[in-house]
Structure formats: structure tokens, C-alpha cells
N, CA, C and O atoms as a Tinker XYZ file with bonds, in Angstrom:
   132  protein
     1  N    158.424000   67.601000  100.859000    73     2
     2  CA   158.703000   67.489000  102.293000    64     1     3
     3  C    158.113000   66.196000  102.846000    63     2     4     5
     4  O    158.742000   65.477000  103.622000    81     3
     5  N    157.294000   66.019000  102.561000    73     3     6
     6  CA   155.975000   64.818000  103.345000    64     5     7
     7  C    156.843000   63.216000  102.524000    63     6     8     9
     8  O    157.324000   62.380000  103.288000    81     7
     9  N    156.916000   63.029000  101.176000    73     7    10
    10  CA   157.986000   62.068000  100.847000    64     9    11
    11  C    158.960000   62.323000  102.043000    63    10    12    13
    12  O    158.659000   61.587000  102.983000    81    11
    13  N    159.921000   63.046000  102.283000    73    11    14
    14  CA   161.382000   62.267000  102.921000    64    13    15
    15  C    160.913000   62.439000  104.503000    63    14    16    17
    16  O    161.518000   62.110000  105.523000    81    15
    17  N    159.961000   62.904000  104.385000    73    15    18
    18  CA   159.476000   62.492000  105.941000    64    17    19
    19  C    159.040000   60.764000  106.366000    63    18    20    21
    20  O    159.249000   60.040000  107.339000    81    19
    21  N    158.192000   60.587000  104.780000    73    19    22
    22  CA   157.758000   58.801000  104.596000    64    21    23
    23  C    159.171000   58.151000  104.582000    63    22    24    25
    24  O    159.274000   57.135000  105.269000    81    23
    25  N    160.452000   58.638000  103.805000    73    23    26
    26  CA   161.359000   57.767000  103.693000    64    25    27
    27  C    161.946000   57.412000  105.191000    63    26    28    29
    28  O    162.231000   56.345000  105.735000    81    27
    29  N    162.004000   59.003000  105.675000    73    27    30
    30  CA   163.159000   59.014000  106.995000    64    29    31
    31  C    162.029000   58.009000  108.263000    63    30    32    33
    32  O    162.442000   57.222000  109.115000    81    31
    33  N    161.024000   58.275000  108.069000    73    31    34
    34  CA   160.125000   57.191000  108.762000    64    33    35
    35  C    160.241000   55.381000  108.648000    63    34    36    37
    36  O    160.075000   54.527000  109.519000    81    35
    37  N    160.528000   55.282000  107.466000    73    35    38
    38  CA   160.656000   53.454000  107.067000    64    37    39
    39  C    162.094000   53.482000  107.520000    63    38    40    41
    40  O    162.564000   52.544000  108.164000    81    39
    41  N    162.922000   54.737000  107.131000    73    39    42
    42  CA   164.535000   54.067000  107.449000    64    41    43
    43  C    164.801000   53.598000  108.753000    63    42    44    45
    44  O    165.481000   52.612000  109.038000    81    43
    45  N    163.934000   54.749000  109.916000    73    43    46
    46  CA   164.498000   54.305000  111.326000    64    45    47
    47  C    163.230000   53.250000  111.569000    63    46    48    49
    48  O    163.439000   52.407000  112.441000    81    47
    49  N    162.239000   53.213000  111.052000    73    47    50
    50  CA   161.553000   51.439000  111.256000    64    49    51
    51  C    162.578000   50.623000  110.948000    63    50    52    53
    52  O    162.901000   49.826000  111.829000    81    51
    53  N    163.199000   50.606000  109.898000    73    51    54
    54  CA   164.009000   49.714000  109.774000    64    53    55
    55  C    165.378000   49.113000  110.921000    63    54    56    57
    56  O    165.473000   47.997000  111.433000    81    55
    57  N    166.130000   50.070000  111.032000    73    55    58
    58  CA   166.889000   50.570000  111.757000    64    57    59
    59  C    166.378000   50.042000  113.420000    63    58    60    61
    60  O    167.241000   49.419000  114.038000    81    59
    61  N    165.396000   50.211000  113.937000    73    59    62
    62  CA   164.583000   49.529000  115.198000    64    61    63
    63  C    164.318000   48.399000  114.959000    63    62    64    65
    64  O    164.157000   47.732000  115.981000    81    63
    65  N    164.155000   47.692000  113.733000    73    63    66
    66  CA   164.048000   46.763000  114.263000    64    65    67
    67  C    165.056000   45.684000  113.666000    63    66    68    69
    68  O    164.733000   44.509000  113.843000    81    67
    69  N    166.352000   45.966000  112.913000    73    67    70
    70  CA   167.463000   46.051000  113.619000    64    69    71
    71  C    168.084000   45.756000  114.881000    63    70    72    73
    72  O    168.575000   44.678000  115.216000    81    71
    73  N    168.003000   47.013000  115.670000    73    71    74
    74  CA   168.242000   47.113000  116.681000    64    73    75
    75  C    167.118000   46.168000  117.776000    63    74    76    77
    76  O    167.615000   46.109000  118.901000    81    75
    77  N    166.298000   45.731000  117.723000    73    75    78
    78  CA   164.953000   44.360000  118.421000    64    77    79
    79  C    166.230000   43.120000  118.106000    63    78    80    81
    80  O    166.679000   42.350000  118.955000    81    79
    81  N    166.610000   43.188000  116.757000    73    79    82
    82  CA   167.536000   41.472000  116.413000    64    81    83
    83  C    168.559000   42.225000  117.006000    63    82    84    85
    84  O    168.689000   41.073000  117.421000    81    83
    85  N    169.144000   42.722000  117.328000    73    83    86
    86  CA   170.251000   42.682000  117.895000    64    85    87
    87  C    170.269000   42.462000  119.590000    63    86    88    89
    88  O    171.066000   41.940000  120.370000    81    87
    89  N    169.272000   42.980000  119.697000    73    87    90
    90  CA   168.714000   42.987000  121.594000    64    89    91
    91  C    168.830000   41.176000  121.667000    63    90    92    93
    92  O    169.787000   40.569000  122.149000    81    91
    93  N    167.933000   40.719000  121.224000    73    91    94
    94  CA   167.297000   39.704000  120.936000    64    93    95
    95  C    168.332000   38.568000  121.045000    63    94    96    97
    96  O    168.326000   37.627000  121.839000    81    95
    97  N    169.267000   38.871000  120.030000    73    95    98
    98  CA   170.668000   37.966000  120.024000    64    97    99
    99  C    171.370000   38.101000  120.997000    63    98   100   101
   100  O    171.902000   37.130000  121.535000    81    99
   101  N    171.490000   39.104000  121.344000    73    99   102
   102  CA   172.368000   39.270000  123.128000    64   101   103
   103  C    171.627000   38.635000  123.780000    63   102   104   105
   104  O    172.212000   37.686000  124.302000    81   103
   105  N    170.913000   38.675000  123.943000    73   103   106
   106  CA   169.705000   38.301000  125.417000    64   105   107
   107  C    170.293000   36.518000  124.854000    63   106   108   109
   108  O    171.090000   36.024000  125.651000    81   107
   109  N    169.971000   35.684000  123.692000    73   107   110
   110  CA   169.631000   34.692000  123.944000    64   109   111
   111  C    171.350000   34.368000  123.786000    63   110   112   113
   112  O    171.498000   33.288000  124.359000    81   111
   113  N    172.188000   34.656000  123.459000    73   111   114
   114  CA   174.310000   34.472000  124.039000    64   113   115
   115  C    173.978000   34.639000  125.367000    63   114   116   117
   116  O    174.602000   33.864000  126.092000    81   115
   117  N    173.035000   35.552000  126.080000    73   115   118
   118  CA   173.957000   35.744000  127.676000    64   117   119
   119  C    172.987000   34.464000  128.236000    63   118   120   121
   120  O    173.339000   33.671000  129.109000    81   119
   121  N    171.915000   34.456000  127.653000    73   119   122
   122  CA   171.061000   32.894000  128.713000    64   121   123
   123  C    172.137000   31.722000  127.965000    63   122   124   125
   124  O    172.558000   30.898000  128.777000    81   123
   125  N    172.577000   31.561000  126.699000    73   123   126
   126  CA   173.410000   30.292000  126.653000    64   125   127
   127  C    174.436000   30.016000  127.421000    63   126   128   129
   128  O    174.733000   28.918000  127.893000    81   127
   129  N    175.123000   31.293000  127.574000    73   127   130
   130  CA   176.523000   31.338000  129.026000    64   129   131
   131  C    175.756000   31.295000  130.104000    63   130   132
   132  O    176.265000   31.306000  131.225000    81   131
């Protein structure tokens, strides 16, 4: 149990921060327009 709790934990770390570069890239397209 405690493993796929560690996995499902790194996947959505991953996954967030992901989703930070994706924020990140919008934000700096809408200041270039």
C-alpha cells in the first residue's frame, strides 16, 4: 500500500509541475501580445 502511495505521490509532483510550465508559458505569450 505505502509503495503506490510513494508512486501516486511523485506522479502528481510530477504532473504539478507540469502544470507550473504550462502556467508559466501562458503568462509569458500573453505579456509578449
Amino acid at each position: 500500500c505505502r509503495q503506490g502511495g510513494d508512486h501516486f505521490w511523485s506522479k502528481s509532483r510530477l504532473n504539478i509541475s507540469l502544470l507550473m510550465l504550462d502556467i508559466e508559458h501562458l503568462a509569458r505569450s500573453k505579456g509578449l501580445r
